[in-house]
C-alpha positions as CSV (number, residue, x, y, z in Angstrom):
1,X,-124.6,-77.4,-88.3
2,X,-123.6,-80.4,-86.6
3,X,-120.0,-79.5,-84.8
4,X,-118.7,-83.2,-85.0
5,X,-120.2,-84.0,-88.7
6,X,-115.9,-84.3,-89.9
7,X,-115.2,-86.7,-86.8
8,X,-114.3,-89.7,-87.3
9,X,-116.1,-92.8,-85.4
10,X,-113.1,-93.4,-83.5
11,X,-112.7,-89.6,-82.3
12,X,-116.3,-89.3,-81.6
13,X,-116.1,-92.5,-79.3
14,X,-113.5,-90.5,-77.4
15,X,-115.2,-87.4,-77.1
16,X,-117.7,-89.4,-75.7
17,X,-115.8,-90.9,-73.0
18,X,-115.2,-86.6,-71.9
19,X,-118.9,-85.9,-72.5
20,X,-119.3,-84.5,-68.8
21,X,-117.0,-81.9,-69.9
22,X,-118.9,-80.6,-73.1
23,X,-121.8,-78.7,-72.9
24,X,-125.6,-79.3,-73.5
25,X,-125.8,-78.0,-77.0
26,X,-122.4,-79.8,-77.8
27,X,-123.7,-83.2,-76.1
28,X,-126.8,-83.3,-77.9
29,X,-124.7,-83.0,-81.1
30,X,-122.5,-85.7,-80.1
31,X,-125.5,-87.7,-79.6
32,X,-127.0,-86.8,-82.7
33,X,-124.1,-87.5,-84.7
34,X,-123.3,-91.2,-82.9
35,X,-127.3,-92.4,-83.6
36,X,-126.9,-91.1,-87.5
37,X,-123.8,-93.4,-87.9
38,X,-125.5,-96.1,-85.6
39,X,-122.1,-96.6,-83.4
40,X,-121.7,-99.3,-81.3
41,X,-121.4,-98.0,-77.8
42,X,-123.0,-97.3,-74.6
43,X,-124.8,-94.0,-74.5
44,X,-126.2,-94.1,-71.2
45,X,-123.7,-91.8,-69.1
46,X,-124.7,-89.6,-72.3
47,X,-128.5,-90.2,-72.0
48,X,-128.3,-89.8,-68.5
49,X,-126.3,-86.3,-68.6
50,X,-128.5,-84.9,-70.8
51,X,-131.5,-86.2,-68.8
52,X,-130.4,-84.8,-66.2
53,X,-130.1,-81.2,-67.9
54,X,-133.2,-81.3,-69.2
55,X,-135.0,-82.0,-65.7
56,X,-132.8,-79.2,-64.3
57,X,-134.2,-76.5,-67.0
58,X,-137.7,-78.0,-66.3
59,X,-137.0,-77.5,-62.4
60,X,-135.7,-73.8,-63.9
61,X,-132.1,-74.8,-61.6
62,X,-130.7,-72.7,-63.9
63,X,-132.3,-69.5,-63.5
64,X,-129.3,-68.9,-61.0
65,X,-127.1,-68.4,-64.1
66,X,-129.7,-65.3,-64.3
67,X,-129.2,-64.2,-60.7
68,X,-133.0,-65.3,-59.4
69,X,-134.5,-67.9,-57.9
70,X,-138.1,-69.5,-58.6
71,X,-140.5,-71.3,-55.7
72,X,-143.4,-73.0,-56.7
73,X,-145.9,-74.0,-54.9
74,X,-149.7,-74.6,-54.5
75,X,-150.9,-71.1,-55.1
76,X,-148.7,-70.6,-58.1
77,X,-145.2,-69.7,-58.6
78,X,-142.7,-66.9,-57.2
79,X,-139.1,-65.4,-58.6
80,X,-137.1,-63.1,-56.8
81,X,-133.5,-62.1,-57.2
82,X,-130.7,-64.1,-55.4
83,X,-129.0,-62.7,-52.3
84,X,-125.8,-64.6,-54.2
85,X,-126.7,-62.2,-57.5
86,X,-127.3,-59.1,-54.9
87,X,-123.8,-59.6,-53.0
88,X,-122.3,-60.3,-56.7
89,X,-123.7,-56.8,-58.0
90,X,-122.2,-54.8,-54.5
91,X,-118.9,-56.0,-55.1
92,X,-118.6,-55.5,-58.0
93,X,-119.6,-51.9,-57.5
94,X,-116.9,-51.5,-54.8
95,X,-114.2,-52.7,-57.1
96,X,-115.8,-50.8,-59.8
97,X,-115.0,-47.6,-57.5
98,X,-111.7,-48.4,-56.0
99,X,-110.6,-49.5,-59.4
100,X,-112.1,-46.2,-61.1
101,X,-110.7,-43.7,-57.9
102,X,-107.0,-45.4,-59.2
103,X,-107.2,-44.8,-62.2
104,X,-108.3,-41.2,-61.9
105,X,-104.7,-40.9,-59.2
106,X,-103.4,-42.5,-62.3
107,X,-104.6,-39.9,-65.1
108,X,-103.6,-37.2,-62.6
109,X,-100.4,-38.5,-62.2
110,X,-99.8,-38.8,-65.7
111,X,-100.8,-35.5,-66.9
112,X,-98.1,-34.1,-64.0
113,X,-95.4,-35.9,-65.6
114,X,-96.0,-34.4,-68.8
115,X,-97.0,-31.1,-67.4
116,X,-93.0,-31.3,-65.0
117,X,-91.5,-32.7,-68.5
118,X,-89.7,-35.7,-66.6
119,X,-87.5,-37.8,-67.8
120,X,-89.0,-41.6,-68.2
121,X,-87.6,-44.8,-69.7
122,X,-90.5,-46.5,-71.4
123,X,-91.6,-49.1,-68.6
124,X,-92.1,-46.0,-66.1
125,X,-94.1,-44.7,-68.7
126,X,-96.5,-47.7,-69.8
127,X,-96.9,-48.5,-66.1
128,X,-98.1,-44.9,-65.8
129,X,-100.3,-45.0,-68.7
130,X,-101.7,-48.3,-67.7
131,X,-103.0,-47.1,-64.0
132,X,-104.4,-44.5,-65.7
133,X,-106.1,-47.1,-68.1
134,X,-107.6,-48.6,-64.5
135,X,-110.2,-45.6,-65.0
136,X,-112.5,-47.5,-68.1
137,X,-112.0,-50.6,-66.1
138,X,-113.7,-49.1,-63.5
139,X,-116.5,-48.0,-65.5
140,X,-116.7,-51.2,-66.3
141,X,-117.5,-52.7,-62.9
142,X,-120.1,-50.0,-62.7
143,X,-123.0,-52.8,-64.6
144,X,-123.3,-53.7,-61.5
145,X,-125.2,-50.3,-60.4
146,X,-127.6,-50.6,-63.1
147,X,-128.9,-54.2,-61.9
148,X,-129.0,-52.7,-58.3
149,X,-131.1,-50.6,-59.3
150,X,-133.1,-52.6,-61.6
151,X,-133.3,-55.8,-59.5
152,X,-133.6,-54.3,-55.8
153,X,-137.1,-55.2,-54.5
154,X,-137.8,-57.6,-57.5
155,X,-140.6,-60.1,-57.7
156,X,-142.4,-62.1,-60.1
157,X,-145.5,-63.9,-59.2
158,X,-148.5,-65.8,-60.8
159,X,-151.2,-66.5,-58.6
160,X,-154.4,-67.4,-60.0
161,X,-153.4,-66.5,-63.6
162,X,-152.8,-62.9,-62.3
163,X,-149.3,-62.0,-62.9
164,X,-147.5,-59.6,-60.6
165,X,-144.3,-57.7,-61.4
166,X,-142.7,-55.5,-59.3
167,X,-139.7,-53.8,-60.6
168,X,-137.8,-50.4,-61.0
169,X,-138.5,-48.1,-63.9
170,X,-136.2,-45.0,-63.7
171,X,-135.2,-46.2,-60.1
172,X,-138.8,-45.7,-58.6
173,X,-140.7,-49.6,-57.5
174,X,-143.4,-49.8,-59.4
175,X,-146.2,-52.9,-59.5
176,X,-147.3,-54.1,-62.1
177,X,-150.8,-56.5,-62.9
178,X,-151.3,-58.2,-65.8
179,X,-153.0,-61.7,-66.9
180,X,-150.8,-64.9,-67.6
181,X,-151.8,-64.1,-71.0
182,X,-149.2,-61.3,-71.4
183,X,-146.1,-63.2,-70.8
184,X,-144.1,-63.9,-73.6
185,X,-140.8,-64.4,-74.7
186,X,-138.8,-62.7,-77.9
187,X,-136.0,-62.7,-79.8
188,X,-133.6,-59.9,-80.8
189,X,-130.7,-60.3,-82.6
190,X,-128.3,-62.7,-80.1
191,X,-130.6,-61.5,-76.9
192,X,-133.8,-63.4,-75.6
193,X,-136.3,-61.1,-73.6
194,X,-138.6,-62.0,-71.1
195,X,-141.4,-59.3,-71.1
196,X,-144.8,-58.8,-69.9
197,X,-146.3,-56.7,-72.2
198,X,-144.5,-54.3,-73.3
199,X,-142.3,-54.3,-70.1
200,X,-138.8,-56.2,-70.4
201,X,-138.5,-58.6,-67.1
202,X,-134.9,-59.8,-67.6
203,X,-133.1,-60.9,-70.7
204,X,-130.2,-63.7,-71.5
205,X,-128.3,-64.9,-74.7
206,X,-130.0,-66.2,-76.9
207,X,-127.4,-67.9,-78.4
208,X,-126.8,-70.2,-75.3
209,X,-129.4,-73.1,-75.4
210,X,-129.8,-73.8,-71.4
211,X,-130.5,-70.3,-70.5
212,X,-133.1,-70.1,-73.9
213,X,-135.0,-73.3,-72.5
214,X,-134.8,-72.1,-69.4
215,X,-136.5,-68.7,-70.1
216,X,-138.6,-70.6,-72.1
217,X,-139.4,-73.0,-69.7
218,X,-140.3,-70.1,-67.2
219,X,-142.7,-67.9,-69.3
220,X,-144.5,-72.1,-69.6
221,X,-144.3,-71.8,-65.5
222,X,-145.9,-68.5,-65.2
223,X,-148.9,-68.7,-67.8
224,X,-150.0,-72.2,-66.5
225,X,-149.1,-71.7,-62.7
């Protein structure tokens, strides 16, 4: 459904005077809507912006948003994992365990204070409960362990229609060969997957339309490279 169908022209001219601020699915829509009601007014900065998008997703610029990079060139095309994406993932393991080792000082502290029955006003109390609550935030942070592991030593290549994955399954590097052929991208719910066969190469939402084009874009790259 168009998002700006109950606009009025007026509104809709405004909008389009912030369109560098709206996104690509909501600039399309804009556009969209301003053609059906034939509007008078200039669209280029509009055309232009989404032009520019478009080459970006076809130059896959966006696979950052993933963590990787891609490099084309004569012999086909490469993607590895971003040093940016790799520092990302450390750090947020280190603040994943600080956070987590507070939190467990926290739940320790907390169980003495019932265990010593002190006396607390209520902020002593919430402040203890919340460094305790540090520990699930911790866990949190820990996501970043899994794509260590996952991404460490990552590459995906197409040369001469042969595609190469190398990837860890169960925290072993393994290689993978398959033909072009194979790549394919799927839907599941709100998630897009990349896969090659029945392997999954990296996913993203599928309910954001850069990184869908973009995935899309890239399974194009690596069965034609």
């Amino acid at each position: 459904m168009n998002i700006y169908i109950k606009r009025t022209n007026s509104e809709l001219i405004e909008i389009l005077y912030q369109q560098s601020l709206l996104t690509f699915e909501s600039q399309l829509s804009l556009r969209k809507e301003i053609l059906k009601r034939d509007i008078q007014v200039d669209l280029n900065p509009l055309e232009t912006s989404i032009s520019n998008k478009l080459t970006q997703i076809k130059n896959l610029e966006y696979l950052k948003d993933f963590g990787f990079i891609a490099e084309k060139s004569t012999d086909g095309i490469t993607v590895t994992r971003t040093k940016k994406a790799m520092f990302t993932d450390i750090t947020a393991i280190i603040l994943g365990v600080i956070v987590f080792l507070i939190g467990v000082y926290g739940c320790i502290n907390l169980v003495f204070t019932f265990i010593n029955v002190d006396e607390l006003d209520v902020f002593t109390l919430a402040y203890k409960f919340a460094i305790a609550g540090c520990i699930f935030i911790g866990i949190g942070f820990f996501s970043g362990l899994k794509r260590v592991f996952d991404y460490t030593g990552f590459e995906l290549t197409n040369f001469n229609g042969i595609i190469t994955l190398k990837k860890r399954f169960d925290v072993k590097l393994e290689e993978i060969k398959a033909n072009a052929s194979e790549i394919f991208v799927e839907t599941e719910e709100d998630t897009l997957f990349l896969k090659l066969g029945k392997q999954t190469i990296f996913t993203s939402n599928a309910d954001n339309l850069v990184q869908t084009l973009t995935l899309k874009e890239l399974a194009k790259e690596l069965k034609g490279a």
